[in-house]
N, C-alpha and C positions, 0 to 999 in steps of 0.2 A: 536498589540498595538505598533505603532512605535515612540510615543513620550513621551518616561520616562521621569520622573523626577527623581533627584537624592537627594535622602535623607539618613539620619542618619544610615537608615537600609540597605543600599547599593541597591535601587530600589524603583519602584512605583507601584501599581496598582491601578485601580480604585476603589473608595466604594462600589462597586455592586460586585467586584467578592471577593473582602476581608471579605464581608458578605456572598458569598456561601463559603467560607475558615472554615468564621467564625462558621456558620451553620452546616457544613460538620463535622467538628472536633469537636466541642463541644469548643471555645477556644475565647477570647476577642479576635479584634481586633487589640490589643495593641500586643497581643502574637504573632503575625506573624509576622517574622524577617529576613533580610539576604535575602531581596528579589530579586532576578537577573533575568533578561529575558535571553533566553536559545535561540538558534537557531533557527529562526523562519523558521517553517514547510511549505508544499507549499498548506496544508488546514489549518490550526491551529499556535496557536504561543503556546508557553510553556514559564512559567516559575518556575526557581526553589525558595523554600522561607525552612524556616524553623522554624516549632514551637513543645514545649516540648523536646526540644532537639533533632527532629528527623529532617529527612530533606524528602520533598516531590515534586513534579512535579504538578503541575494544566497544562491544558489542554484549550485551551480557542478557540475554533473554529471562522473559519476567515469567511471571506464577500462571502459570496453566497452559504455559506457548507448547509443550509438547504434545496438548493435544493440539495444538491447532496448526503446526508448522511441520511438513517433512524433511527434515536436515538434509536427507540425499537427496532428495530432488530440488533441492539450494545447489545444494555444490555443481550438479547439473546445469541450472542454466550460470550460473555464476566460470562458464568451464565453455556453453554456448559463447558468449558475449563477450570470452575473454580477447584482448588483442583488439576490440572494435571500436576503443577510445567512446566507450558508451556509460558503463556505469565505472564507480568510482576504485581507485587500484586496491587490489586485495592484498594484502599482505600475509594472513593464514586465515581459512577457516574448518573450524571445527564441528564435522559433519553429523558426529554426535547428539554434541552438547550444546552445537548451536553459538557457541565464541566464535567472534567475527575482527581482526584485526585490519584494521586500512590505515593506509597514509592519509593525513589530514590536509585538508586540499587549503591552503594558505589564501586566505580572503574570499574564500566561499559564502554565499547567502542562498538561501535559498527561494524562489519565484515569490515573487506577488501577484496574486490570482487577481488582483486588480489594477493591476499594471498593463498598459495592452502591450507596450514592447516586449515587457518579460512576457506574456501570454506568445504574443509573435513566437521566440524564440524558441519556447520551453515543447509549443506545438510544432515546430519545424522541426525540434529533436523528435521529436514522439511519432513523427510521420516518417520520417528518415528509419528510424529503429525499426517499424513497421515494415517497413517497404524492403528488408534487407531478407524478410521471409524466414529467418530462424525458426528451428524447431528442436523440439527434445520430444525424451519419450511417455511422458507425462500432459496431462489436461487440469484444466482449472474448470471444473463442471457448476455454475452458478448455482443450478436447483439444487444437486446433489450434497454443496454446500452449507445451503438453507438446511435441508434436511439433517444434516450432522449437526449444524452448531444447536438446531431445537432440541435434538438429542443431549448436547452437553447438558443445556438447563431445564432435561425434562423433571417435573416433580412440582418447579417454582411455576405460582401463578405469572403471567407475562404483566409487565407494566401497563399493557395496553386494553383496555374493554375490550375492544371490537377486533383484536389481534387476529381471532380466527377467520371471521371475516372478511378482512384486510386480506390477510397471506392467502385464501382461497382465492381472493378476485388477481391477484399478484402471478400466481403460480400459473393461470390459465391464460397470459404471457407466451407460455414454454411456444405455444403451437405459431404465433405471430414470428417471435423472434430465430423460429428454428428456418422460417420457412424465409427466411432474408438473411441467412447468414450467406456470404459471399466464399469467403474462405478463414482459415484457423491457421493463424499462425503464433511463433511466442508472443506472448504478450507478459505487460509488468503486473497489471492487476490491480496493486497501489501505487499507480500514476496521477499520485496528489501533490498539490503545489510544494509540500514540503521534502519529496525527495527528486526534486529538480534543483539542483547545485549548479547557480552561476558563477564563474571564476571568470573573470577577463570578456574573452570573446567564445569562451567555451561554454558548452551545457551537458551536465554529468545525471545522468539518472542511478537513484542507488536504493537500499533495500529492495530487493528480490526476492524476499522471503515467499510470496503467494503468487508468483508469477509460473507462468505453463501457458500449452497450448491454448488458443481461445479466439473468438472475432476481437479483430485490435481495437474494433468500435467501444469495447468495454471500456477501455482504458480514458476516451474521453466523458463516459459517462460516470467513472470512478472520480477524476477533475472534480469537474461540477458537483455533485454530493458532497465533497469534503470541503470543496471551499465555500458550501450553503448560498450556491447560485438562486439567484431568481430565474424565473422564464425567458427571461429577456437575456440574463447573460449566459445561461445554458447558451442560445440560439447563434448567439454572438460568439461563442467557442467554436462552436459546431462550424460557423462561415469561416472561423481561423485556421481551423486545421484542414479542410479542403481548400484545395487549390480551386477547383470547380465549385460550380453549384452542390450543394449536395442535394442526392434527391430526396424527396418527401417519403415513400417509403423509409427507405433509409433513415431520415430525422426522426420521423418514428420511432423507428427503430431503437435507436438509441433513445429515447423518452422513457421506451420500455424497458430499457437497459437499468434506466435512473430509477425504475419502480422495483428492479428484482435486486440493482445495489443498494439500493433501500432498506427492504428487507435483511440482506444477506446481514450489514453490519449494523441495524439494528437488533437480530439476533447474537451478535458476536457480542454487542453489547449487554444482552443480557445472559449471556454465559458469564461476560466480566463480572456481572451485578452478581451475579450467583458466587463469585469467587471474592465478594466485596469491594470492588472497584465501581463506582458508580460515573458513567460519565456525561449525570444530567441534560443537558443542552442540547450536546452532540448526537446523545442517544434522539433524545426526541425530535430532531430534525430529518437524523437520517429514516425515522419511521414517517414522520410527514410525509419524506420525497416518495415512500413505498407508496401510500395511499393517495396521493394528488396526484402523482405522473399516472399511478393506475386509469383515475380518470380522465386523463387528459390521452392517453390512449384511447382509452375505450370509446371518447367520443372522436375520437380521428378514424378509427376503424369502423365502417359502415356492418353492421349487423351485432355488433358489439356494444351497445347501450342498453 
C-alpha cells in the first residue's frame, strides 16, 4: 500500500482490510488506532495499528504473492509450531487471503548478521527448532522451485547473458546434494537475519510463509545469501551453528545449497522484475552466489572440474 493518507490516527488503510481487523478482533472500526505502515517487506507490506490498548502487526501480501505462497500449507506449519514459544503469537490468519494478525512483540529488533552474539543466539535458535524434528505434510522442493518461478517470467529475456549456462551448471547440483542429505525435516526456508526477533533474552523466528519439509542445512545457507556473506563469514556461520566440527562433505554441502538459493531467488527476482519491482543489488548478488558457489563446488568435488 504506497499511498497513505494521513489522518487523525497517525495513518490509513483501506475499508476492506479495517473490516478483516474489524472481523478478526471482535472491535468497531472506529477502535482501530495509531495506525502506521512499517517496512515494506519484499512479499507483503505490514502495518502496525492499535486497538484495546494492545498494539498488533497486519500482514497484507503484495502483487503476485498468490502465485508464489500456498495459504494452507501457512496455516499448517503456523498450527506445527504452535505452543513451542518458536515464532511470533498469532492472533488470526487468513488462509485465503493471506491476512496475517500478531501481537507486536514490544522492543523487538531484529538480528545483526554482523554481530557474533546476535549470530550466537539466532543459530542456537535455529538448531534447537531443528532438532525438535517437526513435520507437516508438505515439502519445499529447491529445483522444482527454480523451475516454477522460470515459468512465472517465462517470455522475458533474463537480466543475465550467460543465465543458461549458469542454471545448467547449478542444477547438476541436484545429484551431489541428494546424495548428503541426512534427513528432512520442517524447515523455515527464509531464515534470514530479518525474521529473527530479539526481545530481551528471547529469540522469536517469524514469517513462515515458504517453510515445508526440507534438509534444515537449507536454512543456514538461506542466512548467508541474504545477508551477502563473503567466504569467510559463510564458514564462520557454518562453525556457529554446529556444535561439532562440521564435516567437509557436509560444508559442501551447504556451498551447494548457497549456488541452488542462488538461483532459486534470483529467479523470484526476476518474476518481481516481470511484475515491475526491480530489486537491483540484491537481485544481482543473489545470482552471483548461484555462479561463484557453483564453482567453488565444482572445484571441491573431484571429477567435477
Amino acid at each position: 500500500m504506497k499511498n497513505l493518507k494521513t489522518e487523525n490516527q497517525g495513518g490509513y488503510l483501506p475499508p476492506d482490510i479495517l473490516e478483516v481487523i474489524s472481523g478478526a478482533l471482535d472491535v468497531e472500526t472506529g477502535g482501530i488506532r495509531d495506525i502506521m505502515a512499517l517496512k515494506k517487506g519484499m512479499t507483503n507490506s505490514s502495518f502496525l495499528f492499535t486497538c484495546n490498548g494492545k498494539k498488533y502487526i497486519i500482514r497484507i501480501p503484495g502483487k503476485g504473492t498468490d502465485k508464489l505462497i500456498n495459504r494452507q500449507e501457512e496455516a499448517a506449519v503456523y498450527q506445527a509450531v504452535s505452543g513451542r514459544h518458536i515464532c511470533d503469537e498469532i492472533v488470526y490468519l487468513d488462509s485465503e487471503r493471506g491476512y496475517k494478525i500478531t501481537e507486536f512483540l514490544e522492543g523487538a529488533r531484529v538480528c545483526n548478521p554482523y554481530d557474533r552474539t546476535d549470530l550466537m543466539r539466532c543459530m542456537a535458535k535455529l538448531r534447537a527448532f531443528h532438532s525438535l524434528e517437526l513435520s507437516v505434510a508438505h515439502g519445499f522442493d529447491l529445483f522444482s522451485q527454480i523451475r516454477f518461478y522460470e515459468s512465472l517470467w517465462a517470455g522475458m529475456d533474463s537480466a543475465y547473458t550467460d543465465y543458461e549456462d549458469t542454471r545448467n551448471r547449478v542444477l547438476e547440483l541436484e545429484r551431489y546434494i541428494c546424495s548428503h542429505v541426512e534427513k528432512k525435516v520442517l524447515s523455515h526456508i527464509d531464515a534470514v537475519p530479518d525474521n529473527f526477533l530479539i526481545a530481551g533474552s528471547g529469540v522469536r523466528l517469524i514469517d513462515w510463509e515458504y517453510a515445508g519439509m526440507q534438509d534444515p542445512h537449507v536454512d543456514i545457507a538461506m542466512f548467508c545469501i541474504y545477508s551477502l556473506y563473503t567466504r569467510h563469514q559463510v564458514d564462520d556461520l557454518i562453525d556457529l551453528y554446529f556444535l561439532e566440527r562440521c564435516p567437509e562433505a557436509i560444508r559442501i554441502k551447504i556451498y551447494a545449497y548457497i549456488a541452488v538459493c542462488g538461483l532459486l531467488w534470483s529467479n523470484w527476482c526476476e518474476y518481481k522484475r516481470k511484475l515491475g519491482t526491480d530489486f537491483g543489488e540484491y537481485a544481482l548478488r543473489q545470482y552471483s552466489f548461484a555462479r561463484d558457489y557453483e564453482k567453488i563446488v565444482r572445484e571441491k568435488i573431484p571429477g567435477r572440474r
